[in-house]
C-alpha angles and dihedrals in degrees: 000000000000106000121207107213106179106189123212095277087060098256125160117216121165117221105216117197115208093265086055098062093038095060092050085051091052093040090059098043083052090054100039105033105121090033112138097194154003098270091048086042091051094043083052094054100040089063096057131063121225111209121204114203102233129203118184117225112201 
């Protein structure tokens, strides 16, 4: 699970596990499988929302 660790400065940084970033890999093969270029591959994404669990370590 994606993990927030904000440090004293106030500073956000997101902790990804290897599943994590897996399953933003195979999210983005599934939305952009048949594209043909950047541009195709960009308006695809732009249409759709990714969404990262988050769990907040004090």
């Amino acid at each position: 699970m994606a993990v927030i660790i904000e440090n004293a400065l106030g500073r956000r940084n997101i902790r990804l596990n290897t599943n994590d970033i897996i399953d933003i890999v195979r999210e983005y093969q599934n939305v952009s499988k048949g594209s043909v270029s950047y541009e195709e591959i960009r308006t695809k994404l732009n249409e759709v929302e990714f969404y990262l669990p988050e769990e907040i370590i004090l």
